[in-house]
N, C-alpha and C positions, 0 to 999 in steps of 0.2 A: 296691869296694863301691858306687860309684858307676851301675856301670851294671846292680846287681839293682833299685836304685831303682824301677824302675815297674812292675816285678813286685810288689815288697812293697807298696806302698803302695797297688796295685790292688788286692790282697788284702784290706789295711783296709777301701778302699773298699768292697769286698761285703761284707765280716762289717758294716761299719755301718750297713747299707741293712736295715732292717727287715719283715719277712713283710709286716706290713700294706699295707706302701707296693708293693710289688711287686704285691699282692690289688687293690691301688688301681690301679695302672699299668693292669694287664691288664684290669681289668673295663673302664677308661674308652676303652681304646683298643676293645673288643667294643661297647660303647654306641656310638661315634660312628662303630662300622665300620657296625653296623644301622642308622643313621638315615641314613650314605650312602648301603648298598647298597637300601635300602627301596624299594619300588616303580622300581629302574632297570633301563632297557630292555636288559637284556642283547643282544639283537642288534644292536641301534643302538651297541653299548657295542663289540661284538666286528667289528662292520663297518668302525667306525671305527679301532681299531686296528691292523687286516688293512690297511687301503688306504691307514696314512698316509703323508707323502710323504718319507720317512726319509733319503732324500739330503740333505736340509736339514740333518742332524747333522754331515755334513763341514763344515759351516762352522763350528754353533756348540760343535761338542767343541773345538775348535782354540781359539776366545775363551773360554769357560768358562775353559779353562787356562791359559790367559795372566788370565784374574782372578785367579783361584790365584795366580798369581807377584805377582800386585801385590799379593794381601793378605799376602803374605811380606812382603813390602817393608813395608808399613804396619806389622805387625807388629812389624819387624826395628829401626822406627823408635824404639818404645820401648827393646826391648832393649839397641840399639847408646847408650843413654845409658850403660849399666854401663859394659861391653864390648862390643869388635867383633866382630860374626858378618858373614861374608860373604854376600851375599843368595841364593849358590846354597845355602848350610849354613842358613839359616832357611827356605828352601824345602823343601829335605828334611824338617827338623824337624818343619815347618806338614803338608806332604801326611803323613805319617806321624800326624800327630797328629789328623789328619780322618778316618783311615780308623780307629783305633781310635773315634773319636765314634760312626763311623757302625755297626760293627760288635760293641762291647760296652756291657756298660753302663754309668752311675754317668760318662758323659764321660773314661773312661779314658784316653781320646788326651791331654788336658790332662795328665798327669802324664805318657805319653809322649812328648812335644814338647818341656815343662820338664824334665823332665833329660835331655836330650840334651843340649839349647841349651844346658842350663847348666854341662852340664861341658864342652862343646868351647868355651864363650865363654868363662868363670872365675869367672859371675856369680853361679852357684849357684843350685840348683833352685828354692830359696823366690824369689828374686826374677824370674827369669820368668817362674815360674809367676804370679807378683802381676801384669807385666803381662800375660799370656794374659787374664785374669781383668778385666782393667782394659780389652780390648780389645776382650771377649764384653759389656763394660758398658756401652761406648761404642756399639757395634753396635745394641744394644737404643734405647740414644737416637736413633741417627740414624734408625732404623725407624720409631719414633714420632714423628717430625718429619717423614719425607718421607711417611708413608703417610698423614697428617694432614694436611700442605698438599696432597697428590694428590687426597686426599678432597674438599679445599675447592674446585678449580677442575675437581671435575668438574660440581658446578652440582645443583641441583634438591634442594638439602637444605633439609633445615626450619629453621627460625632455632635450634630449639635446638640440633639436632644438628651446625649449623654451629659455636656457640658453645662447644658439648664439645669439638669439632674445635679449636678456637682456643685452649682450655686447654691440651690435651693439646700441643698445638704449645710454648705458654710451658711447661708442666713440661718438657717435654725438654729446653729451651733451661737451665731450671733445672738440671737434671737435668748436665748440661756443666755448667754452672760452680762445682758441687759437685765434677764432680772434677779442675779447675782448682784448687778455695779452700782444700777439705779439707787439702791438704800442711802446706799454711801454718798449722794449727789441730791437728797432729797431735797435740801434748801432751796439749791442751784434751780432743779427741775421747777418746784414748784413757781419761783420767782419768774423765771425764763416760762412758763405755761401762763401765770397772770398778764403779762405782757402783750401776749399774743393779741391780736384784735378781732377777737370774738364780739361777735351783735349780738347787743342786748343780754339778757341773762343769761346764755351759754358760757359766758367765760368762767364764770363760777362754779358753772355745775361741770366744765370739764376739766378744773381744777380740783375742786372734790372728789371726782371721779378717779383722776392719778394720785391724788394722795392715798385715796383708798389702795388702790393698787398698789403703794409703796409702803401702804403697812402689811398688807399679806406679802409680799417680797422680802421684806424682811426677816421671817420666821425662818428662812432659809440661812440666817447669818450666821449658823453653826456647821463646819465640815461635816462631822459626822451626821447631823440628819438632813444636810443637800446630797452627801451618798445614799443615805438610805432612801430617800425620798428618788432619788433616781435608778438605784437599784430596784425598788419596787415596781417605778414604772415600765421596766423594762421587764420586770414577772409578770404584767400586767398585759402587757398587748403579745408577749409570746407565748401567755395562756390563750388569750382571745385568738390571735393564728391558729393553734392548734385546735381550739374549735369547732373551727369554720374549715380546716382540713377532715375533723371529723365530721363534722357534720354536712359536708356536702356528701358525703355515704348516703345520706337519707334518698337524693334522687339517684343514687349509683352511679356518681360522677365523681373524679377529683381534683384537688388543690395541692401542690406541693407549699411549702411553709412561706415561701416567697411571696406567692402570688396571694395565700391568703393575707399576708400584712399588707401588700397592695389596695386588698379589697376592702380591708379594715380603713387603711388611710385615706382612699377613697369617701367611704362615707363618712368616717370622724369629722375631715374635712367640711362634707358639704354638708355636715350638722350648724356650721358657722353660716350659713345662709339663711337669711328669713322663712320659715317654712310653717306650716299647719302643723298642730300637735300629733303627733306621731310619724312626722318628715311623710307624709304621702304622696306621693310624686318623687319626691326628692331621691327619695332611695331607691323608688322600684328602678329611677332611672338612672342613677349611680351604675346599680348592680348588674344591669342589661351593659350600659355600657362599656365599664369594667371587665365583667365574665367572657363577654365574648368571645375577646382576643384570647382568653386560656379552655377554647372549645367548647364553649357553654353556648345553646341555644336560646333565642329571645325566650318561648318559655319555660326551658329548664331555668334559666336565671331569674326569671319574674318568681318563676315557682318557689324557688331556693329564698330569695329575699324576701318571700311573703312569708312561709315557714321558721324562718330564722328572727325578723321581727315578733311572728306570735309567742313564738317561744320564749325569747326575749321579754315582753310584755306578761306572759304568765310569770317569769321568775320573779320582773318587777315587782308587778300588782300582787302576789304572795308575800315576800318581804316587805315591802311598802304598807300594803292595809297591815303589818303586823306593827310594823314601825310608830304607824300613825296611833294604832291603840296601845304602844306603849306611852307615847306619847301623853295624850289624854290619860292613860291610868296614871303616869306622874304629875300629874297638876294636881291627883284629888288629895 
């Protein structure tokens, strides 16, 4: 039973996604594909593509995927509080469970990665998946923290926008120590969330939903692995900067390490926005708008972000179909 698990529950997941939200997805991803493609120099767009310098991807397909293995590990970090997974079996898990993000909808990889893990670990689906959930939560904060101090020392902001900068830096840091506190208040929370006056069946299911959440928050109730777990993330997005510093070589332009964590936190960010499987729209227009102001033309930026995506997608879909037939050869 355990391993139709992410079939059926992917099923759920579509029947409870609603027309309108779907009518919603598609329209927003058409509006921000038009106001990128709008007035872009299409031959500047296709020259640039043709002549970049694409040997530069032996280098950075090779690191890309050694990030991969560390975000297993960071990952594995939480999990291995239940149970032990060995870091090549939450690898598998993790790349398996990226290529379904990237390729269906509704995050379906999350439910493919948790029940794998959770039945080869003994931990059970609900609690990996709580921390998956716990660790896409955490990600969002360190993005808000480094894309906001990045912001601050790159210099020529206006006092307010400095000072927005310096909130959002404290909520983030907020943001952490809520899910540091929360465990410890779990009673309290849960009781205080039934109370609330949710219509109809919602109160339930958003009751469920924070408990889930306060058992992956948990995993974190040991010093040593909320430092590792944080020191990893911080190996994790200052690989991905340098990256993206290398890899803008490809159209012969560059990023100082700043601007590339800007441009990282940028899209991580508006990864949390409803979007079509493979953020289309979403990123080309992230990227335009981001790049700009650090010298990038509509389509050297379009260029760059459509490059960095496929390449991205190949490292996926490599790891991933391996992932998925490790998978399948451990059932037989």
């Amino acid at each position: 039973m355990a391993e139709t698990a992410p079939a059926v529950d992917g099923e759920r997941q579509k029947k409870k996604q609603p027309v309108w939200l779907w009518i919603f997805i598609f329209l927003l991803a058409a509006i921000l594909l038009y106001f990128t493609l709008r007035g872009l120099d299409w031959d500047t767009f296709w020259q640039t593509a043709a002549h970049g310098r694409y040997e530069i991807l032996l280098l950075t397909i090779p690191i890309a995927s050694l990030n991969y293995f560390i975000r297993s590990i960071r990952w594995g970090v939480l999990v291995n509080a239940e149970n032990k997974a060995s870091a090549i079996t939450v690898f598998w898990a993790n790349m398996a469970g990226y290529l379904g993000n990237s390729f269906l909808p509704a995050r379906a990889g999350e439910l493919v990665r948790s029940a794998f893990l959770g039945r080869r670990t003994g931990a059970g689906m609900s609690f990996v998946l709580a921390t998956a959930l716990v660790e896409r939560l955490l990600d969002l904060v360190a993005l808000v923290i480094i894309g906001s101090t990045a912001l601050l020392f790159q210099g020529g902001l206006t006092s307010i926008l400095a000072g927005s900068l310096k909130l959002l830096i404290v909520a983030g840091l907020l943001g952490l120590a809520v899910v540091i506190i929360v465990p410890f208040q779990e009673q309290r929370v849960l009781a205080l969330t039934s109370k609330l006056p949710f219509p109809g069946k919602i109160g339930p299911k958003v009751t469920e939903q924070i408990g889930r959440f306060i058992l992956g928050m948990r995993s974190l109730h040991n010093f040593r692995r909320l430092v590792f777990f944080i020191l990893l993330t911080a190996v994790i997005w200052l690989v991905d900067g340098w990256l993206n510093v290398i890899g803008v070589r490809i159209i012969s332009h560059s990023l100082g390490l700043g601007q590339a964590l800007i441009y990282l936190a940028g899209l991580g960010l508006s990864s949390a926005i409803p979007s079509t499987p493979g953020y289309v729209g979403v990123y080309q227009f992230v990227a335009v708008s981001i790049l700009g102001p650090f010298g990038f033309s509509r389509a050297d930026a379009l260029a760059y972000s459509l490059i960095g995506q496929i390449s991205n997608y190949l490292v996926i879909s490599f790891w991933g179909l391996l992932g998925l037939w490790q998978i399948n050869r451990s059932r037989v």
